[in-house]
C-alpha positions in Angstrom: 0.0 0.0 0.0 2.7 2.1 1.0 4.1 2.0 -2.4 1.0 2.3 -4.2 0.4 6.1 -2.5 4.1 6.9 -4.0 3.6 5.2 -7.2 0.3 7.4 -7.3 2.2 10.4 -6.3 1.3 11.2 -3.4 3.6 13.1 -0.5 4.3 10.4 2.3 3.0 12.7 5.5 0.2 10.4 5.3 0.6 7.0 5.6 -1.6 3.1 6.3 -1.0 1.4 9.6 -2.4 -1.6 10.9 -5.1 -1.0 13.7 -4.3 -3.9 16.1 -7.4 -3.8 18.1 -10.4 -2.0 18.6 -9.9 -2.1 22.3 -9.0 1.9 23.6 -5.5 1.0 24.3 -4.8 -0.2 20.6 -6.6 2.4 19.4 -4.3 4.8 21.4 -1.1 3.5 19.0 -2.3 4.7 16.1 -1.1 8.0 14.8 -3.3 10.8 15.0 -5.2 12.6 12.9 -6.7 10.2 10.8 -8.8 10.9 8.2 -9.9 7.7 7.1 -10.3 3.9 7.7 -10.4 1.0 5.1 -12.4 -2.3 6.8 -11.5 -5.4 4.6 -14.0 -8.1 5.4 -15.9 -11.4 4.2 -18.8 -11.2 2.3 -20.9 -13.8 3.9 -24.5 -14.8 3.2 -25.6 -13.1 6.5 -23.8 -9.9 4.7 -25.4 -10.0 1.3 -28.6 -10.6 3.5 -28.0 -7.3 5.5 -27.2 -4.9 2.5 -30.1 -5.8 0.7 -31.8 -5.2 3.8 -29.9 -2.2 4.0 -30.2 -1.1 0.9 -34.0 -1.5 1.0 -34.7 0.4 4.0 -32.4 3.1 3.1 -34.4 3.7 -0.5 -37.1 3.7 1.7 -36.6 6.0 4.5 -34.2 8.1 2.4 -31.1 9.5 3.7 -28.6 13.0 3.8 -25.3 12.6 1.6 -23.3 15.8 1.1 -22.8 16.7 -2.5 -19.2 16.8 -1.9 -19.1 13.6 -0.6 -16.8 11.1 -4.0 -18.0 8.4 -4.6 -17.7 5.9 -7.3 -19.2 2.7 -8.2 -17.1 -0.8 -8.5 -16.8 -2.7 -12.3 -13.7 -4.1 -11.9 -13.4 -7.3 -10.1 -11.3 -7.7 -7.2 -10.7 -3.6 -7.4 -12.1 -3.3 -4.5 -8.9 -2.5 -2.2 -8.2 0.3 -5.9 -11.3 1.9 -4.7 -11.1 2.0 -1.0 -8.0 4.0 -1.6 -9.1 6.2 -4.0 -12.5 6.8 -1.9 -9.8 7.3 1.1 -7.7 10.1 -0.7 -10.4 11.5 -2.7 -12.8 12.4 0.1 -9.7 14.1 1.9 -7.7 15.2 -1.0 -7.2 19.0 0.4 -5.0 17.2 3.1 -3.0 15.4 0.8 -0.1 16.7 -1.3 0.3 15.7 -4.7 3.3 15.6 -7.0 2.8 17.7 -9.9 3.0 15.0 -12.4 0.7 12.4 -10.0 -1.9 10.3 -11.6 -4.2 9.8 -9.1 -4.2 13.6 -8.9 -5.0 13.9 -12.0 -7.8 11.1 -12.2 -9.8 12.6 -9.1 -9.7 16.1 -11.1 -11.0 14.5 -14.6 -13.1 12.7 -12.2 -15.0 15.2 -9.9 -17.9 15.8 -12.0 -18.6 12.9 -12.7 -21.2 10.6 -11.7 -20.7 7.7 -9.7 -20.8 5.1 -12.8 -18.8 7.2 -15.1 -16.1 7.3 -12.4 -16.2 3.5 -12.5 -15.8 3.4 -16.7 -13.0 6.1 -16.2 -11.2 3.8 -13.9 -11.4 0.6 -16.4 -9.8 2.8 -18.9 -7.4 4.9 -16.9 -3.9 2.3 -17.2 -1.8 4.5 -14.8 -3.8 3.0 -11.7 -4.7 0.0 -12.8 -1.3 -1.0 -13.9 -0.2 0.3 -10.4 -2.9 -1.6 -8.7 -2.2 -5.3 -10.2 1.8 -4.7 -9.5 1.7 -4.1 -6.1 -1.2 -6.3 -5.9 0.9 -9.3 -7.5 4.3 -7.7 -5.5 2.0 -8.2 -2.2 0.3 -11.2 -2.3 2.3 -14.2 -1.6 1.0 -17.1 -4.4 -1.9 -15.9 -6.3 -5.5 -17.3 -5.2 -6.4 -19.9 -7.3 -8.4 -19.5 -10.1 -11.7 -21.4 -8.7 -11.4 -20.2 -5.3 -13.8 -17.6 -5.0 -12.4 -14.2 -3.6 -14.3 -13.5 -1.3 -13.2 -10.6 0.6 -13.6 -6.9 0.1 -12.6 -3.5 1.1 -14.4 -0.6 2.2 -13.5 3.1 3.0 -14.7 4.6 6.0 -14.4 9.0 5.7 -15.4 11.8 8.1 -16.8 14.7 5.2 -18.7 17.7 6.4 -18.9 16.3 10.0 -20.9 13.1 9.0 -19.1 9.6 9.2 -19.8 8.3 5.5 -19.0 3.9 4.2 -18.2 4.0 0.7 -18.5 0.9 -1.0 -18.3 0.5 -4.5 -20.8 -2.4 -4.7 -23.1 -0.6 -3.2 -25.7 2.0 -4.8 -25.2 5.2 -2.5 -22.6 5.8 0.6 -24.1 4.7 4.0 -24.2 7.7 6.3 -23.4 6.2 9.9 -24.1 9.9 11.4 -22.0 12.7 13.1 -18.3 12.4 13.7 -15.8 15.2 14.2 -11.8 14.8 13.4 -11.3 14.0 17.1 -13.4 11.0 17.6 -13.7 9.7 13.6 -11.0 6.8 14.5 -13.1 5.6 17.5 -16.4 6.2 15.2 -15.3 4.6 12.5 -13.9 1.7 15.1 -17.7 1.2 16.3 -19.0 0.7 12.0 -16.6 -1.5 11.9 -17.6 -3.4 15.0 -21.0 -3.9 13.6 -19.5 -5.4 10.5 -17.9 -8.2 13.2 -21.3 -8.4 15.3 -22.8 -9.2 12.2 -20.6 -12.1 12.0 -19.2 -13.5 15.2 -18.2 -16.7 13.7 -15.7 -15.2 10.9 -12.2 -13.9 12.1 -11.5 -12.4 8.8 -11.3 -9.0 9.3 -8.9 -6.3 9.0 -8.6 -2.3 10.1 -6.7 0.5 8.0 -6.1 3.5 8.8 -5.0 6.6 6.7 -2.7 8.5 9.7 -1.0 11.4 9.4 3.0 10.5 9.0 
């Protein structure tokens, strides 16, 4: 990941570390601020049963989603850890400092007007961060999963905008707005979706915290 952000041109004074724990003493090692957290987690039948639950009651019920809020849908398969990032950096990209020359910089700019599903067609055309993705993807990885073996795993971005704590997830239609958050506390919100995610299911031990720290 690390590599990825440099290969994508971004400064390193924000970097990805591990969250050990979601107990407050764990939490307490990870640099502060953060601005945002990816979750990568099974999708189980009791999760696909959930988000079209979710999904159902949130079309329903409506809900508030800033304007300024980027998000972008997923048509690439196993992109999912792709988007997380660029959901990560894009939703906080006045923090981050940009090379001049830096793709993903200039991907988020082509990119901002867009609509969600357009961003996801720019992507499958845009090589510079695709071919970045499947190198450090295939650098990372010890052997590659086999071919039948259904991946099953998938990433998410967790981002505070405009005050609001907002789950972007590419395979889903809208982002989730988990309600208010505020740059002091967003770690130990976005700590609590994630803990839902495990509640959800208490048999799997699949599950893995990132967050995007200030260096």
């Amino acid at each position: 990941v690390f590599q990825f952000l440099k290969q994508l041109g971004i400064h390193p004074d924000w970097q990805f570390v591990d969250v050990y724990g979601m107990e407050p003493e764990l939490l307490s090692m990870v640099p502060r601020p953060v601005c945002a957290v990816l979750l990568l987690f099974p999708i189980t039948e009791k999760y696909e049963t959930f988000r079209t639950e979710e999904e159902e009651r949130i079309k329903a019920k409506g809900q508030d989603v800033k304007s300024s809020v980027y998000f972008m849908k997923q048509t690439i398969n196993n992109a999912c850890g792709t988007i997380g990032l660029i959901h990560a950096i894009a939703n906080n990209r006045d923090k981050m400092n940009f090379e001049t020359n830096s793709s993903l910089k200039k991907f988020l700019e082509d990119s901002l007007s867009m609509t969600p599903e357009e961003r996801a067609k720019y992507l499958e055309t845009y090589e510079a961060i695709r071919v970045t993705h499947e190198s450090s993807a295939h650098e990372g990885q010890t052997e590659a999963p086999n071919i039948d073996e259904k991946v099953d795993l998938h990433f998410i971005a967790l981002v505070n905008v405009g005050g609001h704590l907002y789950e972007l997830d590419g395979r889903k239609p809208f982002p989730i707005n988990h309600g208010e958050t505020s740059d002091d506390s967003f770690l130990e919100d976005a700590i609590e979706v994630c803990k839902k995610f495990m509640e959800r299911d208490p048999e799997e031990l699949r599950f893995n915290a990132i967050a995007l720290s200030a260096a």
